[in-house]
C-alpha positions in Angstrom: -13.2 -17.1 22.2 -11.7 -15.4 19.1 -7.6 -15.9 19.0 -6.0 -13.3 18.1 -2.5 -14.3 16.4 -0.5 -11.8 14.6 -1.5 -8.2 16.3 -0.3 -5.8 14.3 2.8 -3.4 13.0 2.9 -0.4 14.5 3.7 3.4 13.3 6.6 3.7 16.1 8.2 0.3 14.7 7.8 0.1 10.9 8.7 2.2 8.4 5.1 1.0 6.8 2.3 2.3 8.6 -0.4 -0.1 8.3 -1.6 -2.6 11.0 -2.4 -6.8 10.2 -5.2 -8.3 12.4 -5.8 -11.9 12.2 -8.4 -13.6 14.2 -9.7 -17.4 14.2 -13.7 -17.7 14.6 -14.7 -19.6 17.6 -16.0 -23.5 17.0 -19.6 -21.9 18.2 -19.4 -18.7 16.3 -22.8 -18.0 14.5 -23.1 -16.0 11.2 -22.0 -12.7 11.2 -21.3 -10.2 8.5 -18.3 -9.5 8.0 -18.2 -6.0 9.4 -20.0 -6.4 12.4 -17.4 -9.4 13.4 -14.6 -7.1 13.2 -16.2 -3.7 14.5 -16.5 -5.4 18.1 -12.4 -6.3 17.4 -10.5 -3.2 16.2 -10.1 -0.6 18.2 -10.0 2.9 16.6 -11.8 1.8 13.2 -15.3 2.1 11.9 -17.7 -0.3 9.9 -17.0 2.3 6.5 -13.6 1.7 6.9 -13.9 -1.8 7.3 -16.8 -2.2 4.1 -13.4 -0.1 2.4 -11.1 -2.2 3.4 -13.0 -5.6 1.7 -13.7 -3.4 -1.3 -10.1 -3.3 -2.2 -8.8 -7.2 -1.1 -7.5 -6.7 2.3 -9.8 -9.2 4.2 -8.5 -12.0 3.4 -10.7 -15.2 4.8 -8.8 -18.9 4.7 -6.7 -17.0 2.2 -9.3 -16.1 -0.2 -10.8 -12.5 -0.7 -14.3 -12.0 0.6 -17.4 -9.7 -0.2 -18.2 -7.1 2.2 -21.4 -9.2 2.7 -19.9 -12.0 3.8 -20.8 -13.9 6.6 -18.3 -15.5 9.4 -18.6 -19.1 10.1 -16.7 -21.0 12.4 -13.0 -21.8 12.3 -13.0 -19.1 9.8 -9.0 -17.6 9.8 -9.4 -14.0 8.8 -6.9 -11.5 8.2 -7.3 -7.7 7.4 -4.5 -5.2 7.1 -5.9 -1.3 7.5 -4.1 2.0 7.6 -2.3 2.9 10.7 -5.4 4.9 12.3 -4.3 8.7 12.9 -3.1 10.1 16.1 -5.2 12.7 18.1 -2.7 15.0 17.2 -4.2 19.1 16.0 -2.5 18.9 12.4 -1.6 22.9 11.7 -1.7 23.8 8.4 2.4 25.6 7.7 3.2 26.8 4.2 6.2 24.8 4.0 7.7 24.8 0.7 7.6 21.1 -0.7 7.9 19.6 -3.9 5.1 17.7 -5.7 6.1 15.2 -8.1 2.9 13.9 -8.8 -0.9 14.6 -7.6 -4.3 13.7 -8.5 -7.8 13.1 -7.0 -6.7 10.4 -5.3 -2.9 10.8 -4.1 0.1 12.4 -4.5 4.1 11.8 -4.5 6.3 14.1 -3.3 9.7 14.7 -3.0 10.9 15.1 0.6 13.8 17.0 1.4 16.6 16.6 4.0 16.8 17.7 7.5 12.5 17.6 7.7 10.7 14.9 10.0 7.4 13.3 7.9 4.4 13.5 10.7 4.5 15.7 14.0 5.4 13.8 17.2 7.2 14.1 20.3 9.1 17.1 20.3 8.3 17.9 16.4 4.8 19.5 16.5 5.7 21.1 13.6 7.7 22.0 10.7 6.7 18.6 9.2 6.1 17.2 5.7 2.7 16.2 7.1 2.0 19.9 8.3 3.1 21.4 4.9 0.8 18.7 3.4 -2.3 20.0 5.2 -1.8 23.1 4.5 -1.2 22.5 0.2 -4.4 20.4 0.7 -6.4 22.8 2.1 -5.6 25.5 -0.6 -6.4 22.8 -3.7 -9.1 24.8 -5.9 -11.1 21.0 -5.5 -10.3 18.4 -3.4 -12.2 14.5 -4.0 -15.3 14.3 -2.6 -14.3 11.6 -0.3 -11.1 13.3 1.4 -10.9 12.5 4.9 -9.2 16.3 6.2 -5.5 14.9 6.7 -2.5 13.6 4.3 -2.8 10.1 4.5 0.4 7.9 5.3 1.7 4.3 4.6 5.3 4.7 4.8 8.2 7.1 5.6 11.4 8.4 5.4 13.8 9.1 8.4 14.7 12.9 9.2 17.5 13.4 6.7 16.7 10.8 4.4 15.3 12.1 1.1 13.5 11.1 -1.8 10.1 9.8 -2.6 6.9 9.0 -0.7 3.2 8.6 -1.7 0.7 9.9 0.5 -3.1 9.2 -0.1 -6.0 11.7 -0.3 -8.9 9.6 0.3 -9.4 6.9 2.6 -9.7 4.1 -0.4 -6.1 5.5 -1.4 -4.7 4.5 1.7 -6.9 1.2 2.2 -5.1 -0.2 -1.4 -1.5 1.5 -0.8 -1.7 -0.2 2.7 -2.2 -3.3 1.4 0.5 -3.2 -1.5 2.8 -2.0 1.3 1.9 -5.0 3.4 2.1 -7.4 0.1 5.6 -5.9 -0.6 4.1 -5.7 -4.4 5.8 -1.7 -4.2 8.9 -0.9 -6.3 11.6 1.1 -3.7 15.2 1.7 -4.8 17.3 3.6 -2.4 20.9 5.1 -3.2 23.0 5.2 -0.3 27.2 5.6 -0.1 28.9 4.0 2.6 32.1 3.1 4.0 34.5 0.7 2.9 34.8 -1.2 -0.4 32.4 -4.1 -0.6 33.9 -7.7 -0.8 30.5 -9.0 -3.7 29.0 -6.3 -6.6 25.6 -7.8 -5.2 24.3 -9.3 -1.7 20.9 -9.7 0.7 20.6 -9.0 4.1 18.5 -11.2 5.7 18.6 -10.3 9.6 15.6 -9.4 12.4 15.8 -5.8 13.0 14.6 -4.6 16.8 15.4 -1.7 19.3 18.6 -1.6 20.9 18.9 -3.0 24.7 21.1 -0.4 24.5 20.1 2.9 23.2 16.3 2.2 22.0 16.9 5.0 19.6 18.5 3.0 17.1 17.6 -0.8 15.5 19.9 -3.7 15.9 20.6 -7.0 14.2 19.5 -10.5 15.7 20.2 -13.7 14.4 17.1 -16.0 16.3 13.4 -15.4 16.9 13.8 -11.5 18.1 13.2 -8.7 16.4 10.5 -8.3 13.0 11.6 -10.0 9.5 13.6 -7.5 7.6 15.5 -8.1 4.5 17.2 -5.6 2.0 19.3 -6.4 -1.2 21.6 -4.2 -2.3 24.2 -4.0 -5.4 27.2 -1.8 -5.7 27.5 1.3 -8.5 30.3 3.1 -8.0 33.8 2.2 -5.9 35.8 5.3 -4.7 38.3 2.8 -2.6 37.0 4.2 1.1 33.3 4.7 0.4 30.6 2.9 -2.0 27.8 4.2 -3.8 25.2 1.2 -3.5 21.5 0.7 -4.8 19.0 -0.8 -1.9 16.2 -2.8 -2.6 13.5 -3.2 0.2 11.4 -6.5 0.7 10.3 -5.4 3.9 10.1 -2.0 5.0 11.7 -1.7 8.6 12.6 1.5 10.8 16.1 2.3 9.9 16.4 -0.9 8.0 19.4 0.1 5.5 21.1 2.1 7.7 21.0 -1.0 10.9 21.5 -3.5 8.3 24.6 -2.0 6.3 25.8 -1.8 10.0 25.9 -5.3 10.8 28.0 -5.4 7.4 30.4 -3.1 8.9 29.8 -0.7 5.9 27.7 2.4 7.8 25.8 4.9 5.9 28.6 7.5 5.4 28.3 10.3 8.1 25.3 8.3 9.9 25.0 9.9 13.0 23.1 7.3 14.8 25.1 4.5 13.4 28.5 5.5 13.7 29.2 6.8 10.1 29.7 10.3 11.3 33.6 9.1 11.9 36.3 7.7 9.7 35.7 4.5 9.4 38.3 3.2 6.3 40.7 5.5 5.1 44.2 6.6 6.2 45.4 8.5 9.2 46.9 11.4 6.9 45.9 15.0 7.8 44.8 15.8 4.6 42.5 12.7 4.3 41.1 13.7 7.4 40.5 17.5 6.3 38.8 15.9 3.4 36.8 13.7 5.4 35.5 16.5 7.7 35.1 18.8 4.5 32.7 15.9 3.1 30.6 15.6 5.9 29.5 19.6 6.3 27.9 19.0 2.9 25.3 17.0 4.6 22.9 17.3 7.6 22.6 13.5 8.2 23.3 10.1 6.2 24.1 9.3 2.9 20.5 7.8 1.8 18.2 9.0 -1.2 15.0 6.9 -2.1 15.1 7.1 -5.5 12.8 5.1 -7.4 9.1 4.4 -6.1 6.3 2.1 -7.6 2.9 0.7 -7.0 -0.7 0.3 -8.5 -2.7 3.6 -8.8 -5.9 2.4 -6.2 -8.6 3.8 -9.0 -7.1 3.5 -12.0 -5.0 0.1 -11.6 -2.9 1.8 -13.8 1.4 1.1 -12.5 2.8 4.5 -11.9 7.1 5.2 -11.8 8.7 7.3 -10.1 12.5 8.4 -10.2 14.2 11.2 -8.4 17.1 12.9 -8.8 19.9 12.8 -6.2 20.5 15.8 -4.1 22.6 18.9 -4.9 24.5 18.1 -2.0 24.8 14.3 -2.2 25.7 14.9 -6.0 28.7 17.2 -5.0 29.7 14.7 -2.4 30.0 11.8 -5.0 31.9 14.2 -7.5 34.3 14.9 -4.0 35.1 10.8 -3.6 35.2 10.9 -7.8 38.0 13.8 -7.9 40.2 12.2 -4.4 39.8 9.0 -5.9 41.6 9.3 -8.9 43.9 11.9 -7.8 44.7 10.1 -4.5 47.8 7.8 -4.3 47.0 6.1 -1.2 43.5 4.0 -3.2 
């Protein structure tokens, strides 16, 4: 009988929305294409998406790449990553305002804003990036030939966390960006400020990430065999004595993965509401620091965290495509806030 190994990552657990089979062919397995051997296997796939997802490299069999004709032979270890399939959610077309940094035939970027969740779920049906997506794609003069009728997701950003994502048109789009995702061959740099003053100008965090025992809203930190890989460099660029403007890098793309990880640091994402940044955390125990404090934190609906910079290979073209974002009015004005006390403050 087939094994099973790896199963797969899931949309309600990574921040990457793709899932990884891997199966080893029994001793008595007889020849089989490819596509019929893993038809039987997935659930909630089909044999195009399968023939799609060999086209572009992620079958991967004893470590090589295969055909779409290729045949399974026993002992064979194969490995495919696909998109995360969609939910049987109705997706409602809402003209949402959104900002397009980048589109073509095949994908776009966009620029998501604050305070807006990326896909509908429980108890957000609507308002989403995802919704105000369908609805932009539905009112293109020409859409590909080969659009699939629904924005097509391999990553995302928490609820106020802002900055850049890529979202696929077509369903080769999202086969390649999937597998870029899951070879960690994307470029991702975050901007976050948090509290404290780092000891290093430059560190890693290399610490499983799982739900909390406790509250299994938020991630936590463990040391052993719990939890998924997650690891995240970072590298300071501005001290203001009580917070730190850092720059994240992401080898692995975990839910909540900065914000849990600069937890376990003891530097939260400044006014984190999940994580505990939504207090004073370093700082003095003056009034007027604390007036300040509070006056920072109504200039933002959530955390301190931009994704800035965004990277990979354009699926049709193989061209590399950039992306950089500005910062936030808001997050701007609260740097220039920490700029002006810091100076003028006698107590940093």
């Amino acid at each position: 009988m087939d094994e099973q190994k790896d199963g797969f990552s899931q949309a309600e657990d990574s921040e990457e929305l793709f899932e990884h089979y891997n199966y080893i062919a029994d001793p008595g397995q007889e020849k089989l294409r490819i596509d019929k051997f893993l038809i039987d296997r997935i659930p909630n796939t089909s044999r195009n998406k399968i023939q799609i997802a060999a086209h572009n490299g992620n079958i991967l069999v004893n470590k090589q790449t295969i055909k779409p004709n290729y045949k399974v032979k026993p002992g064979d270890n194969i490995s495919i990553v696909l998109p995360y399939p969609v939910r049987n959610l109705e997706l409602i077309p809402e003209d949402i305002p959104i900002e397009i940094v980048y589109e073509d035939d095949q994908l776009c970027v966009v620029n998501k804003p604050s305070n807006m969740v990326v896909h509908p779920g429980y108890g957000n049906y609507s308002g989403t990036m995802v919704n105000a997506l369908v609805y932009h794609f539905d009112n293109l003069p020409e859409l590909p030939s080969d659009y699939f009728g629904r924005p097509g997701l391999v990553h995302r950003l928490d609820k106020h966390t802002t900055g850049l994502m890529v979202v696929a048109k077509t369903e080769n789009a999202l086969t390649h960006l999937a597998k870029q995702f899951f070879d960690r061959t994307t470029y991702r740099r975050y901007q976050a400020l948090v509290w404290g003053d780092l000891s290093d100008e430059k560190g890693t965090i290399n610490m499983n990430l799982g739900r909390s025992p406790k509250n299994r809203k938020v991630m936590t930190t463990f040391d052993d065999d719990q939890g998924k890989k997650a690891i995240t460099h970072y590298e300071v660029l501005e001290r203001f004595g009580y917070v730190t403007l850092i720059e994240c890098r992401l080898e692995t793309g975990r839910t909540h993965q900065i914000r849990a990880h600069m937890k376990h640091l003891g530097h939260q994402l400044f006014y984190d509401l999940e994580y505990d940044g939504d207090r004073i955390v370093k700082g003095t125990s003056f009034s007027k620091y604390k007036q300040f404090v509070d006056n920072c934190f109504k200039l933002l609906p959530g955390q301190a965290l931009h994704a800035k910079s965004l990277g990979f290979v354009h699926p049709s073209t193989g061209e590399n495509m950039l992306f950089d974002s500005e910062l936030p009015a808001n997050f701007i004005q609260l740097l220039d806030k920490w700029r002006r006390y810091a100076v003028s403050s006698k107590d940093i």
